[in-house]
C-alpha positions in Angstrom: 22.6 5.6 35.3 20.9 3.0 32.9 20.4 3.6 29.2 16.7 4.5 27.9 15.0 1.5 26.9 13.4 1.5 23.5 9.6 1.6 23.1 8.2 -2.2 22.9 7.2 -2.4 19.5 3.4 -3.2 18.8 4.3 -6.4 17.7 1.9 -7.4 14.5 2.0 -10.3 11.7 1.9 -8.7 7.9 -0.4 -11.0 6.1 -3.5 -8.7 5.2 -1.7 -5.7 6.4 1.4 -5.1 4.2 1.0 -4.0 0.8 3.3 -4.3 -2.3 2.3 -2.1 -4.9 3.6 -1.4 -8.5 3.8 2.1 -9.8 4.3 2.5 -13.4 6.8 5.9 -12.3 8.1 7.1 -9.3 9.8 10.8 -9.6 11.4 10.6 -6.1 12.0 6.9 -4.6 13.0 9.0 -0.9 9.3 10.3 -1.1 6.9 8.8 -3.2 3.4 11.1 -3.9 0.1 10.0 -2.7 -0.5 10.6 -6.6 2.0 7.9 -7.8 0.5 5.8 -5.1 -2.9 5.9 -6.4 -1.4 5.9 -9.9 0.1 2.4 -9.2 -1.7 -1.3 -8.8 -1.3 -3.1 -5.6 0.0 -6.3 -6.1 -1.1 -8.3 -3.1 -4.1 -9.8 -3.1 -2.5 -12.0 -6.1 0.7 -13.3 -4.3 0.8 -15.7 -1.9 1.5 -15.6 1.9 5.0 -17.5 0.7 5.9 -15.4 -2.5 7.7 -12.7 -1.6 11.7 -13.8 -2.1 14.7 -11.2 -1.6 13.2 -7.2 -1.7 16.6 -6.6 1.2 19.9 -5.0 0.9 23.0 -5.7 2.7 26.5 -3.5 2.8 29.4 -4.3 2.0 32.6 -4.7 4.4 36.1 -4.8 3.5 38.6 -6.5 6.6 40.5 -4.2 8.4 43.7 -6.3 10.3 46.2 -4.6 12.0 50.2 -5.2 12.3 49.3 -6.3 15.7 46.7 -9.1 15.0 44.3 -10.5 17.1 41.5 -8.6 16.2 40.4 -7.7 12.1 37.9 -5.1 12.1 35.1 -4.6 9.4 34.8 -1.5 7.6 31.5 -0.5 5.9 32.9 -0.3 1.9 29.6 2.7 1.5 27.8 0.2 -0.7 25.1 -1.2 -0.9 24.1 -4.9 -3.0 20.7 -5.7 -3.5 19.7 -9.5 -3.0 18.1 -11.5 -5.8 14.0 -10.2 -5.4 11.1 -12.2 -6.9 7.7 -12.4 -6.3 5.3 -15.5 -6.6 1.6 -14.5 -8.0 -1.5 -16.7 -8.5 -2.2 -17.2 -12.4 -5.7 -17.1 -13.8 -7.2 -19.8 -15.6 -8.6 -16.6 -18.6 -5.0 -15.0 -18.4 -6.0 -11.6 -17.2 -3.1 -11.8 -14.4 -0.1 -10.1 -14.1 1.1 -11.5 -17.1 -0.4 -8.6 -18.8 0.8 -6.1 -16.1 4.4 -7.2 -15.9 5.8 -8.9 -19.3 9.5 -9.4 -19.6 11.3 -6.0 -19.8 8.9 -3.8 -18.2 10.5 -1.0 -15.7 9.0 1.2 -13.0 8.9 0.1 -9.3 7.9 -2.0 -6.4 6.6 -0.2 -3.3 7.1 -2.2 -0.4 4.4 -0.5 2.4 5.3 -2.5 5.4 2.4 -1.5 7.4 0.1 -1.3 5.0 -0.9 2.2 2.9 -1.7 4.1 5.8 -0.4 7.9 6.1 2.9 8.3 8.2 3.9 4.8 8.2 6.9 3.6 6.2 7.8 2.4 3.0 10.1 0.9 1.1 10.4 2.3 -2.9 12.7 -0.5 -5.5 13.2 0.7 -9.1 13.2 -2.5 -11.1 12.5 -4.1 -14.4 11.0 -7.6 -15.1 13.9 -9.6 -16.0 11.7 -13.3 -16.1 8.6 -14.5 -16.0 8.4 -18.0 -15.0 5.1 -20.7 -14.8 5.7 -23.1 -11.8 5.1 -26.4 -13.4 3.5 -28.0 -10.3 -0.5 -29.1 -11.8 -1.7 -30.6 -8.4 -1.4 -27.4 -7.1 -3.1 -23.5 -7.5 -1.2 -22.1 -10.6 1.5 -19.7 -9.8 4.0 -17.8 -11.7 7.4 -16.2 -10.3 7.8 -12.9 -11.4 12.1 -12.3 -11.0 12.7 -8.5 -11.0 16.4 -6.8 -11.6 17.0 -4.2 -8.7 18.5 -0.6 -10.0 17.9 1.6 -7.1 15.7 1.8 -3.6 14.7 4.8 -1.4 14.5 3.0 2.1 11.9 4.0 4.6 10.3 6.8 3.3 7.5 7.8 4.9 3.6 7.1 3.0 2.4 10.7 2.5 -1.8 11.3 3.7 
C-alpha cells in the first residue's frame, strides 16, 4: 500500500496578497475577532516587498546521547524562542507615517494574515512592543525607517473569523 499523498498546494506569491496588520488589543492571540481586526490598521501598503525581517519561531532541542554512542538524538525542550522581528516602512516627507502610529514603547500586536484578510484562512497573532525606531540613512534612495519590535507571545495559525 502507498501512503496518501498530500494535496498540491495552490502555489501563490504574497506580495499584494498577505497582510500585516497592527491591532492596538487582541483579547485572545489563538482567535482573534473580526472586531479587533477591523479595530486594527493594516500595515502593508507602507512596507516594502523586502521589509519584513524575523516574525518566526523555532524550538528548542536539548541532545539526547546514549551509553552506546553512534547515534545522539534531539529532544524537543517544549520551548519555543522567537527570532529577532522588524519591519521596514516607507517614511513620508510631512511625517504622518508610522512614526505616529508606533513610537518607541508602544505594545499591542502584529497580525500576520498570510493569505490575506479573507474568512477561513490563517493567521499568525505576535504580542509585541516597539523596542526602536530607526531612520535608514541611505538619501539616494526612498526614505525608510525600521521599525524593531520585542516579541512576548504568538497564537500561531489561528484561523481569520468572516
Amino acid at each position: 500500500m502507498v501512503a496518501t499523498p498530500i494535496a498540491t498546494p495552490a502555489f501563490y506569491v504574497p506580495l499584494s496578497i498577505r497582510k500585516i496588520n497592527w491591532y492596538p488589543a487582541v483579547a485572545n492571540m489563538a482567535s482573534v475577532t473580526r472586531a479587533e481586526i477591523n479595530a486594527g490598521t493594516d500595515l502593508s501598503p507602507a512596507i516594502p516587498d523586502d521589509g519584513v525581517t524575523g516574525w518566526t519561531v523555532k524550538a528548542e532541542f536539548a541532545d539526547a546521547p546514549t551509553f552506546l554512542g553512534g547515534f545522539t538524538a534531539k529532544v524537543a525542550k517544549n520551548q519555543i524562542s522567537p527570532e529577532d522581528s522588524a519591519l521596514d516602512f516607507y517614511m513620508s516627507s510631512t511625517s504622518a507615517d508610522v512614526r505616529t502610529l508606533l513610537p518607541r514603547g508602544t505594545a499591542g500586536y502584529i497580525g500576520m494574515l498570510w493569505e490575506g484578510d479573507t474568512a477561513g484562512k490563517k493567521m499568525t497573532t505576535f504580542q509585541v512592543a516597539v523596542a526602536a525606531q530607526s531612520p535608514q540613512p541611505d538619501g539616494g534612495n526612498p526614505a525608510r525607517i525600521t521599525i524593531q519590535f520585542a516579541l512576548f507571545g504568538f497564537g500561531e495559525m489561528s484561523t481569520i473569523p468572516a
